[in-house]
C-alpha positions as CSV (number, residue, x, y, z in Angstrom):
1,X,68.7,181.3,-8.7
2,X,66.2,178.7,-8.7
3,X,67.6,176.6,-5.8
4,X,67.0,179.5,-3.8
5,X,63.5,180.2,-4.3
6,X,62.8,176.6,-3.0
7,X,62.6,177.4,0.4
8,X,61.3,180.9,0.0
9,X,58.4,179.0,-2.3
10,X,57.7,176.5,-0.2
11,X,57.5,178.8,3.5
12,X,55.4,181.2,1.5
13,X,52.6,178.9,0.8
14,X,52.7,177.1,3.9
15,X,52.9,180.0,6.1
16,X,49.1,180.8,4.4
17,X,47.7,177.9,5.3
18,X,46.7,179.8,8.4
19,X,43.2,181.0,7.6
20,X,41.2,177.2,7.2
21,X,38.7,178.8,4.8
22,X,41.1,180.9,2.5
23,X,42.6,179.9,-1.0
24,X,45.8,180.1,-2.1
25,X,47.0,181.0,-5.6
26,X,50.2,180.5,-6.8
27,X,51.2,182.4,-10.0
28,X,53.6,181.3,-12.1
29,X,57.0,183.9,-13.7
30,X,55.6,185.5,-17.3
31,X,57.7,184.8,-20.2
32,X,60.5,187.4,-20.2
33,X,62.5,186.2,-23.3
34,X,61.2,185.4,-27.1
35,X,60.3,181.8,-27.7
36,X,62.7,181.8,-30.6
37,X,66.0,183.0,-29.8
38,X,66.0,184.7,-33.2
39,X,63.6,187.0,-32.1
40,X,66.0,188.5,-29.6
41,X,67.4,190.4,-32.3
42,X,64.3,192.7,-32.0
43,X,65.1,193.7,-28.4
44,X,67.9,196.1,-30.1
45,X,71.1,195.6,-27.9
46,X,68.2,196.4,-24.8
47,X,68.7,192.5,-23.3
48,X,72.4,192.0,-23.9
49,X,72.1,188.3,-23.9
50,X,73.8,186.2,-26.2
51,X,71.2,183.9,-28.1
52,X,72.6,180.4,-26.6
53,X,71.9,182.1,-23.3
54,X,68.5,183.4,-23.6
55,X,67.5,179.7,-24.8
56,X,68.9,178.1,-21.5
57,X,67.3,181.0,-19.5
58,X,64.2,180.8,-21.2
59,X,64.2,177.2,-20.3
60,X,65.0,177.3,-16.7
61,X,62.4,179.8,-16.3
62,X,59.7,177.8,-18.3
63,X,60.7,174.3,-17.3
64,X,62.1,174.2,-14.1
65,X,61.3,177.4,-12.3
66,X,57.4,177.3,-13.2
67,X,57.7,173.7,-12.8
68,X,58.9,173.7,-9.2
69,X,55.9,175.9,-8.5
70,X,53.6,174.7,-9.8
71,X,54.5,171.1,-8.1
72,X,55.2,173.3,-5.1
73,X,51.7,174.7,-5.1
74,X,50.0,171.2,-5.7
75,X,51.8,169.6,-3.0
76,X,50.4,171.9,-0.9
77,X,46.9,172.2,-1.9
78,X,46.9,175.6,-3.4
79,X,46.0,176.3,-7.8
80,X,49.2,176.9,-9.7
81,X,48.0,179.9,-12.2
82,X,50.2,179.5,-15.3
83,X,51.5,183.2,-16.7
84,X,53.7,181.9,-18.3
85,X,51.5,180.5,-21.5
86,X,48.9,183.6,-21.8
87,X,52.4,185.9,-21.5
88,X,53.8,184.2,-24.6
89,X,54.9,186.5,-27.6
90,X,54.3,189.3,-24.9
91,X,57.7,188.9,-23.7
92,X,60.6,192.0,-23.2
93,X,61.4,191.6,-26.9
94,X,57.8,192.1,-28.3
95,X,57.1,195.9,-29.4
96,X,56.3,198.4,-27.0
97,X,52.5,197.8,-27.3
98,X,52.2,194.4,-27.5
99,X,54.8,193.7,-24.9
100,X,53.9,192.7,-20.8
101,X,57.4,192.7,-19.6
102,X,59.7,196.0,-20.1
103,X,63.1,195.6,-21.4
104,X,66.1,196.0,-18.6
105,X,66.3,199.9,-19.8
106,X,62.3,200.3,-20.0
107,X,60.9,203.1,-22.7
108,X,57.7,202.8,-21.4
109,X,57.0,204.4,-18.1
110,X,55.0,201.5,-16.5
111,X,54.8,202.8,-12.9
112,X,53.8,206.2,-11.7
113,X,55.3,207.9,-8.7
114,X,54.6,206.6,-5.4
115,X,52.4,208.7,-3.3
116,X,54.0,211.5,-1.4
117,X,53.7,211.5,2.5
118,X,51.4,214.6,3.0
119,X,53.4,216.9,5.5
């Protein structure tokens, strides 16, 4: 997973480099899994991870995922924003009104219908 966004990463920030006066911003994954692996109990059998697993995805996604972006974006002269921290606690195992991320089977509806082509 992660040593195939390297590319994509990197030929995505480049490829804006082509307006001289723009900026580029770079934002980093939110956290999708509880800090505490404990806490996955809360997401009721809706993320069926075992807790060993959601630790190490937890951590690739933190550590080395955010952290290849955000080197990524500096390299490259563009601001890393960091979701990752602010989306803390807010992950897919947080309740329904706290939460930022939906569970794999959402019980919020958290996008309306697209637009219908007017015929």
């Amino acid at each position: 997973m992660i040593a195939d966004g390297h590319g994509r990463s990197a030929r995505g920030v480049s490829n804006t480099r082509r307006s001289p006066e723009g900026r580029v911003y770079v934002v980093g994954h939110t956290a999708i899994l509880p800090a505490d692996s404990a806490d996955s109990a809360d997401c009721g059998g809706q993320l069926p991870l075992a807790p060993g697993d959601m630790s190490d995805l937890r951590e690739k996604m933190a550590q080395q995922f955010n952290g290849e972006l955000r080197e990524r974006a500096q390299a490259s002269g563009a601001v890393y924003v960091d979701a990752y921290g602010p989306s803390e606690g807010r992950d897919a195992c947080s309740a329904a009104t706290t939460r930022w991320i939906e569970p794999l089977v959402p019980q919020q509806p958290c996008c309306g219908r697209p637009p219908q082509r007017a015929r």
